[in-house]
C-alpha positions as CSV (number, residue, x, y, z in Angstrom):
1,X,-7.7,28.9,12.8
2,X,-7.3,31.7,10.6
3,X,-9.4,33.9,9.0
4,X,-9.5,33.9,5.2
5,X,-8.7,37.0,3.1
6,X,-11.6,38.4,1.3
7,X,-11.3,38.7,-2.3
8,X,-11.1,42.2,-3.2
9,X,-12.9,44.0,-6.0
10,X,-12.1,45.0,-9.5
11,X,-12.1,48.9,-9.6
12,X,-14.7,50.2,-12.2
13,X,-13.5,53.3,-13.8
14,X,-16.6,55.3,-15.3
15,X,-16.1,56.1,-18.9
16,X,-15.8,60.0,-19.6
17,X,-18.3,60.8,-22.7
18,X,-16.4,63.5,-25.0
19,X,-18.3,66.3,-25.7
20,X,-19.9,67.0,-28.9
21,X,-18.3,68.5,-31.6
22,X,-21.7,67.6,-34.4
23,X,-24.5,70.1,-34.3
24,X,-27.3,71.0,-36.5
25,X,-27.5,73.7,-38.9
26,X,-29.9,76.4,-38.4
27,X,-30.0,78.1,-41.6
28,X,-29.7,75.0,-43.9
29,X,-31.5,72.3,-41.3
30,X,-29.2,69.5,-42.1
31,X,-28.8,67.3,-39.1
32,X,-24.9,67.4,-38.1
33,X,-23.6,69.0,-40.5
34,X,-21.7,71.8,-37.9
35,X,-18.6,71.3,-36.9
36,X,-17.0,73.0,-34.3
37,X,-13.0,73.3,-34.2
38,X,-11.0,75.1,-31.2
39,X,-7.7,76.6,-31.6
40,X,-6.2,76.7,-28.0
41,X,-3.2,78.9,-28.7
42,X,-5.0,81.7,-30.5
43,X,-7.6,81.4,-28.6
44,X,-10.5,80.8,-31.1
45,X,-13.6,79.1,-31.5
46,X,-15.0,78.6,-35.1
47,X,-18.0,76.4,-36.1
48,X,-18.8,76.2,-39.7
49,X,-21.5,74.4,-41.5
50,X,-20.3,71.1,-43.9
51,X,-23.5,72.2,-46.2
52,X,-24.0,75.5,-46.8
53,X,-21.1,77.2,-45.5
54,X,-22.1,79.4,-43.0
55,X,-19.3,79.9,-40.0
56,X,-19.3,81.8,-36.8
57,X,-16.2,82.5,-35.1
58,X,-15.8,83.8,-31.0
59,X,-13.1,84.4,-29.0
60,X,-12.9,81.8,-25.9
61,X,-11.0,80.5,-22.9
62,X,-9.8,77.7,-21.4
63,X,-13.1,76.6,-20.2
64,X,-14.8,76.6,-23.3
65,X,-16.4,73.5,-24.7
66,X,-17.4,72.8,-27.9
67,X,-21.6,73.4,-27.1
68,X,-20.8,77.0,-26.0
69,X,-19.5,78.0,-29.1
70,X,-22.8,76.2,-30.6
71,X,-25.0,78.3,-27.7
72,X,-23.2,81.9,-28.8
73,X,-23.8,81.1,-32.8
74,X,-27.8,80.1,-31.8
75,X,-28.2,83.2,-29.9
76,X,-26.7,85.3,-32.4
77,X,-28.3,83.9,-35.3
78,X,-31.8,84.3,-33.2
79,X,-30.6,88.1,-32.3
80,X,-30.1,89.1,-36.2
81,X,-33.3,86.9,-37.4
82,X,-35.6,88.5,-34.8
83,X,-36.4,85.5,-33.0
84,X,-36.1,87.2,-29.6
85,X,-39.4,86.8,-27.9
């Protein structure tokens, strides 16, 4: 007699979360009001505030995600508000 063929699996892909592009202000406090858009071919990162405004722009590479750009405006607004402890 033969054997029978086992049934084989469906293959489960994971699901790759996108990063975060929504942030929270730090001068105005609004929850997600920062957006943060970057431009790959000048090599740009800006994040600007839907509220009050306020923008921060850095230069970046090709390994830059949107929460470093967020991580460079935080420590520069900590730096020029004397938040350093």
């Amino acid at each position: 007699m033969a054997k029978r063929k086992s049934q084989r699996k469906p293959i489960v892909r994971k699901l790759i979360e996108p990063f975060a592009t929504e942030f929270d202000c730090p001068y105005c406090g609004r929850a997600k009001s920062c957006h943060v858009n970057l431009d790959r071919s000048c090599n740009t990162g800006r994040i600007e505030c839907q509220k009050c405004f306020i923008w921060f722009q850095m230069t970046t590479t090709y390994l830059t995600a949107p929460i470093d750009v967020y991580m460079e405006w935080m420590d520069a607004f900590e730096e020029s508000e004397g938040y350093l402890e």
